[in-house]
C-alpha positions in Angstrom: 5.3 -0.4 -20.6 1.6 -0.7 -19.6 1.4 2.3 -17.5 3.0 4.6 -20.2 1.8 8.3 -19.5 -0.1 7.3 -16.0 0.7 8.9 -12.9 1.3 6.9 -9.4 1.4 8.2 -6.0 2.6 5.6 -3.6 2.8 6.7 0.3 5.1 5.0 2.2 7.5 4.5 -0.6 10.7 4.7 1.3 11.5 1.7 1.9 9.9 -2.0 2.1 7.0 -3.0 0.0 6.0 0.5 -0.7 9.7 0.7 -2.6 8.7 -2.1 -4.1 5.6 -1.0 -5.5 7.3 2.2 -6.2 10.0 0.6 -8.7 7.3 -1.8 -10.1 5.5 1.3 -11.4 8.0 2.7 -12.5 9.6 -0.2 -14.3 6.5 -0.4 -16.1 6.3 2.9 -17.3 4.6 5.1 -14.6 5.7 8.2 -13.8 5.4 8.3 -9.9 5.2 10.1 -7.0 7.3 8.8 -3.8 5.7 9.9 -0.9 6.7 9.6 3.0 7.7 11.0 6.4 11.9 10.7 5.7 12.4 12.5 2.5 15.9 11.2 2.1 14.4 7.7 1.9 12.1 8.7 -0.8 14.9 10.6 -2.7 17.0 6.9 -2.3 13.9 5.3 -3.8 13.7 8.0 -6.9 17.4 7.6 -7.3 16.8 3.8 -8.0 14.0 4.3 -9.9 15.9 7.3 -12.3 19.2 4.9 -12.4 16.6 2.5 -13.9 15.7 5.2 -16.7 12.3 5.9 -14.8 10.6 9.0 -14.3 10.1 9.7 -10.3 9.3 12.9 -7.6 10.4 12.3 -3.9 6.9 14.1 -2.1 7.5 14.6 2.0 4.2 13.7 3.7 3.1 12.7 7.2 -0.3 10.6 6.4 -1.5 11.5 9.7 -1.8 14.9 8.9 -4.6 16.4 6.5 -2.9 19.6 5.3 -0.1 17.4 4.6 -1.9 14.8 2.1 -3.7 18.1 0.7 -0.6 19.5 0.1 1.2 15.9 -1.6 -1.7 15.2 -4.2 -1.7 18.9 -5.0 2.0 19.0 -5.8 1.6 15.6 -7.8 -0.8 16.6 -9.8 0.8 20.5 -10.5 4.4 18.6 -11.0 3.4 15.4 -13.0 0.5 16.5 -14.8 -2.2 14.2 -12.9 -3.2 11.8 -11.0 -4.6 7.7 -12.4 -2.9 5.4 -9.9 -3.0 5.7 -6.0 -1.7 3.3 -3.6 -2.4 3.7 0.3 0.7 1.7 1.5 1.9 3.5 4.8 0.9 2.1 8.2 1.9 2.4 11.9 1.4 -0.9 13.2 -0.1 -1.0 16.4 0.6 -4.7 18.1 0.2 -5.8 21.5 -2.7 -7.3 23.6 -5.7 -5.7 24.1 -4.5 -4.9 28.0 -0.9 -3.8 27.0 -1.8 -1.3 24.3 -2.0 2.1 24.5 -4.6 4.2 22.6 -2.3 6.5 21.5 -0.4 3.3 19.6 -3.8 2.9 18.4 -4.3 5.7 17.2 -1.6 6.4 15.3 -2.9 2.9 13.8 -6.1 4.2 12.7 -5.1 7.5 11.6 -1.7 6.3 9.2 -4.2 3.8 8.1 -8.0 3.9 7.2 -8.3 7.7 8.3 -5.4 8.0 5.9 -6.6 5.8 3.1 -10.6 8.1 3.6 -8.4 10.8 2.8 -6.3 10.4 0.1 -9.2 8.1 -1.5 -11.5 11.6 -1.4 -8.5 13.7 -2.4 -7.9 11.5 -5.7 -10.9 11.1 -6.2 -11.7 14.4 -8.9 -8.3 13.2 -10.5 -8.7 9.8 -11.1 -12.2 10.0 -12.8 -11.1 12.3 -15.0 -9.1 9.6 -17.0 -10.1 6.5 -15.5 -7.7 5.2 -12.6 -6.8 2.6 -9.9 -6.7 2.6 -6.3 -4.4 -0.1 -4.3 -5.0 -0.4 -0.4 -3.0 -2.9 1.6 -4.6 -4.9 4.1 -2.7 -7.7 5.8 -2.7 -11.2 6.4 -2.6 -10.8 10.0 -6.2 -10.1 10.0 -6.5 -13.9 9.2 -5.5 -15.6 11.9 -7.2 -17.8 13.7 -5.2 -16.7 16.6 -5.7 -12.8 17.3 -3.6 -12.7 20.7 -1.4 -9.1 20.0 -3.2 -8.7 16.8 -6.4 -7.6 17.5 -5.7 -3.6 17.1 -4.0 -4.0 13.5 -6.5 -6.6 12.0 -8.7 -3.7 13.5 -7.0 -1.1 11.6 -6.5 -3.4 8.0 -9.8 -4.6 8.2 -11.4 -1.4 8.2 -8.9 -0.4 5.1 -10.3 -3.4 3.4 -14.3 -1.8 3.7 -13.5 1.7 2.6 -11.8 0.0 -0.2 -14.9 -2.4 -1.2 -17.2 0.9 -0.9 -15.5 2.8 -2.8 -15.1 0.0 -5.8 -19.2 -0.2 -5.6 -19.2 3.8 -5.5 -16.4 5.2 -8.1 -16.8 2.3 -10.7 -18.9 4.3 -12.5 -16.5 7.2 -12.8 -13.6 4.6 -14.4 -12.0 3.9 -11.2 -11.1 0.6 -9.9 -10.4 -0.1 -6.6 -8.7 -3.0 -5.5 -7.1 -5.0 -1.8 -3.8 -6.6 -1.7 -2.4 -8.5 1.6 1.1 -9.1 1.0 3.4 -10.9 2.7 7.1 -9.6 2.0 10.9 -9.1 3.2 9.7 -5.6 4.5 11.7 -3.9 7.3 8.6 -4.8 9.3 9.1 -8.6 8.8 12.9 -8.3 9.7 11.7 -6.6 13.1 9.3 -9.8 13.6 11.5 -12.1 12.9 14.2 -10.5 15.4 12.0 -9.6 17.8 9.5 -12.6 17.9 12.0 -15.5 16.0 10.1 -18.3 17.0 6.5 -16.8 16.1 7.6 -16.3 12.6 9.4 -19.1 11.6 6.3 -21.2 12.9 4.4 -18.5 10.5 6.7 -18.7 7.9 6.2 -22.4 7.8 2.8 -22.4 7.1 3.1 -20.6 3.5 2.6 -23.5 1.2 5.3 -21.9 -1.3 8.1 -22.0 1.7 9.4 -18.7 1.4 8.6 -15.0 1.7 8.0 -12.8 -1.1 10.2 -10.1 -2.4 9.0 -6.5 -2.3 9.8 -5.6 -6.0 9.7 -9.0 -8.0 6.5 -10.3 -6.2 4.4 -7.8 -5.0 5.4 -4.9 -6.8 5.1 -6.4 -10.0 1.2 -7.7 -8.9 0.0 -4.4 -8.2 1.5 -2.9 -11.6 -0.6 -5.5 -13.0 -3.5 -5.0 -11.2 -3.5 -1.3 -12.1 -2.9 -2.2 -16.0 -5.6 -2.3 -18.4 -5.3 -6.5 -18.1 -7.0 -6.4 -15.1 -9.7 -4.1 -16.5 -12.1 -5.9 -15.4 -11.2 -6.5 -12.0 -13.0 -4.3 -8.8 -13.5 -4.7 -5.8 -11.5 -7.6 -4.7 -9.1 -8.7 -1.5 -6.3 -10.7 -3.4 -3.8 -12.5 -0.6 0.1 -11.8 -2.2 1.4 -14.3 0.3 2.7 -17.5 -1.2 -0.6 -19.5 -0.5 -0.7 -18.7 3.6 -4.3 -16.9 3.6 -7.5 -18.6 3.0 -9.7 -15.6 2.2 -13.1 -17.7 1.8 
């Protein structure tokens, strides 16, 4: 239990790796706030979580919308008691080439993620130092490739995520905060649309992931970040870890 008596907001924590995360948390002794657009998907998360003997609060939020990620961290902190553990998880994913996508698909990119992240980042901010806490953004793997044909607008979007996230680690370390990248790879409801909708692009993916398989939500990723925000990664600031088997060669 090496979050006992921490609090955890995790956006996008309906479903996927932000479910994951969610139950990770929670697992390890975090009481957490599960935030997203469907609030019956939350409410399935916090039922999972409390069947498990955790302590959770399904929070309805659009990340797009200020007022509404004012509103979430205010009702976290009134309802739990605080605020040590933020992870910026929800994303619209904008793919497509350059000449097929829309800037409205764009958009919504930017705003659901580094707008999004800016926000809730400066909105935790007067909580977190007040104990000491930890900040999770998720970047992506995709942002890798050598090949950005269809890609360009969401490495775009993740990349930018994985900046704020570097400033604010230089910034806020000196308030007790940590702040720290992932780029998972996972059995998210995004990869099962790729691998429907673009079968052979992912199996030729998949097969370049030296441990041969794709990582669970919960068991590998979740687990990482409720590591990461534990007091045995103290020490550790700043950083873009690949949670992908081996695929990513950060450099």
């Amino acid at each position: 239990m090496r979050l006992e008596g921490k609090v955890a907001l995790v956006t996008g924590a309906g479903q996927g790796v932000g479910q994951g995360i969610a139950c990770a948390l929670a697992a390890d002794g975090a009481r957490v706030a599960v935030a997203g657009r469907t609030l019956a998907k939350c409410a399935a998360t916090v039922a999972e979580i409390e069947r498990r003997g955790g302590q959770a609060l399904a929070v309805e939020c659009d990340v797009k919308d200020a007022a509404s990620l004012e509103a979430c961290v205010a009702r976290v902190v009134r309802e739990l008691g605080g605020l040590q553990i933020l992870v910026n998880n929800a994303q619209e994913v904008p793919l497509g080439t350059l000449e097929q996508l829309s800037e409205a698909a764009f958009a919504a990119g930017w705003e659901s993620g580094p707008l999004a992240t800016f926000r809730l980042m400066k909105l935790a901010y007067p909580h977190l130092r007040q104990r000491g806490g930890s900040i999770i953004n998720l970047a992506s793997p995709a942002a890798m490739r050598w090949d950005a044909s269809g890609y360009g607008a969401y490495g775009a979007v993740k990349e930018a995520i994985r900046q704020l996230s570097r400033a604010a680690a230089c910034e806020w370390a000196k308030d007790g905060i940590r702040t720290n990248i992932i780029l998972p790879l996972a059995d998210s409801p995004a990869m099962a649309w790729w691998t429907r909708e673009r079968p052979q692009e992912a199996a030729a993916f998949i097969a370049t992931v030296p441990m041969q398989r794709v990582g669970a939500c919960e068991r590998d990723i979740g687990r990482f970040v409720a590591t990461l925000c534990s007091d045995d990664c103290a020490y550790i600031n700043g950083q873009s870890i690949a949670a992908d088997g081996g695929q990513a060669f950060l450099g």
